[in-house]
C-alpha positions as CSV (number, residue, x, y, z in Angstrom):
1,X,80.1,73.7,265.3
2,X,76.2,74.8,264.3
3,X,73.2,75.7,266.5
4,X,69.8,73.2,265.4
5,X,68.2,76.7,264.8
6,X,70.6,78.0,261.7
7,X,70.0,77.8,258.2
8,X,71.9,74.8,256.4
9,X,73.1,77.2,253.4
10,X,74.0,79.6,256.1
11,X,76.3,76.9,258.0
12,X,77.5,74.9,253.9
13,X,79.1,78.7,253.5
14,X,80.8,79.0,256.5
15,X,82.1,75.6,256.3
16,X,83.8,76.4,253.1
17,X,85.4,79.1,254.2
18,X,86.5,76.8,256.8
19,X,87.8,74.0,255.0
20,X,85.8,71.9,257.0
21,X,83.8,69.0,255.7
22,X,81.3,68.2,258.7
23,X,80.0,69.9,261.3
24,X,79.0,68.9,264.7
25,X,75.5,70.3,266.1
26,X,75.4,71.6,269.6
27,X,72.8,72.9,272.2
28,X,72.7,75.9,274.1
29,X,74.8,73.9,276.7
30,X,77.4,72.4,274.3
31,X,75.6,69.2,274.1
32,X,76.5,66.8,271.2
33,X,73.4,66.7,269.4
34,X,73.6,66.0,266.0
35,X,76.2,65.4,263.2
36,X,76.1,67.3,259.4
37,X,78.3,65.1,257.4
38,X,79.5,65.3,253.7
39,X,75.8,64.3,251.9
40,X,74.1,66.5,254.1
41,X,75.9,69.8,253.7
42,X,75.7,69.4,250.2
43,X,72.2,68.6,250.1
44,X,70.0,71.9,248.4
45,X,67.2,73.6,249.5
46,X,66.4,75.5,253.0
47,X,66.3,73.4,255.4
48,X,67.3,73.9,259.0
49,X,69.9,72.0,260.6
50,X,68.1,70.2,262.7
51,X,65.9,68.9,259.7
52,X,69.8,68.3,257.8
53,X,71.7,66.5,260.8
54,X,72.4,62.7,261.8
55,X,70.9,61.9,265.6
56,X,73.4,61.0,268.2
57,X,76.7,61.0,266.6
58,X,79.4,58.4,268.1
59,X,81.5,60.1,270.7
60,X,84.6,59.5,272.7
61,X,85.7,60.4,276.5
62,X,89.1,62.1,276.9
63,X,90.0,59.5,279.1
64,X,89.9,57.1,276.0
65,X,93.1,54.8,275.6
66,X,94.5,56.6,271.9
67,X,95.8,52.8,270.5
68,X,92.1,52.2,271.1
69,X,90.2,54.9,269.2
70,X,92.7,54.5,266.3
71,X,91.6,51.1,265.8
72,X,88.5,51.9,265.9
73,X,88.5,54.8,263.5
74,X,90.4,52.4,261.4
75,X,87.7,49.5,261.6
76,X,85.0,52.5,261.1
77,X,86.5,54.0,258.4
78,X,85.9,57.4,260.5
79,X,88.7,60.6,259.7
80,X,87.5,62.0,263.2
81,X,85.8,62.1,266.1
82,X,83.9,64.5,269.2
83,X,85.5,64.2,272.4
84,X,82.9,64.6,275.2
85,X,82.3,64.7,278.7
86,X,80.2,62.0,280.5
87,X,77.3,64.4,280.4
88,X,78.1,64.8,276.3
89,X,79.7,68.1,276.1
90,X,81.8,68.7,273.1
91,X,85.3,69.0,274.4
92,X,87.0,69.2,271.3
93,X,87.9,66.9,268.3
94,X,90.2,63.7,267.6
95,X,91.1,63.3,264.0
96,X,92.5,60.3,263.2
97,X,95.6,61.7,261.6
98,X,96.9,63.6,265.0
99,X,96.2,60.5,266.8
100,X,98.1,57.8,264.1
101,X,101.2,60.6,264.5
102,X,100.9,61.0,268.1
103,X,101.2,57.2,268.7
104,X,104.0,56.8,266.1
105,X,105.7,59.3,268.7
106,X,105.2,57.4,271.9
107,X,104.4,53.8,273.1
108,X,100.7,54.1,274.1
């Protein structure tokens, strides 16, 4: 997660330490704001992340049906995606290869 206010080199190096490949912009709240994907984080210069970041990323509720957001991540071509409350705070993260195992484990 990043702040609008930080530095995109600042938030590139922390994300390779990571191992992480996107990074999902919050608010002082923990509001979904924004989305840094792949082309932006390698993108040069010094820009802040708010100048970097995709508006209004696609989010989920955690009362989602699994079977469902797999097929959609599927159709989407997407490898994850925010979980948020009704009022769109980041709850955490459903990557698409949890969520394949998970239903190959159960009948949902």
């Amino acid at each position: 997660m990043c702040r609008l206010d930080e530095r995109l080199r600042d938030v590139r190096d922390r994300l390779e330490d990571s191992g992480w490949d996107t990074c999902f912009v919050l608010d002082g709240r923990g509001v979904v704001l924004g989305r840094l994907g792949q082309a932006a984080i390698r993108r040069r210069g010094d820009v802040s992340v708010e100048d970097a970041m995709t508006l209004g990323p696609s989010t989920i509720r955690p009362s989602a049906r699994l079977s469902d957001m797999v097929e959609r991540m599927r159709k989407q071509n997407l490898t994850d995606l925010p979980v948020t409350t009704s009022d769109g705070r980041f709850v955490g993260l459903l990557t698409r290869q949890d969520a394949e195992e998970a239903l190959r484990g159960s009948d949902i």
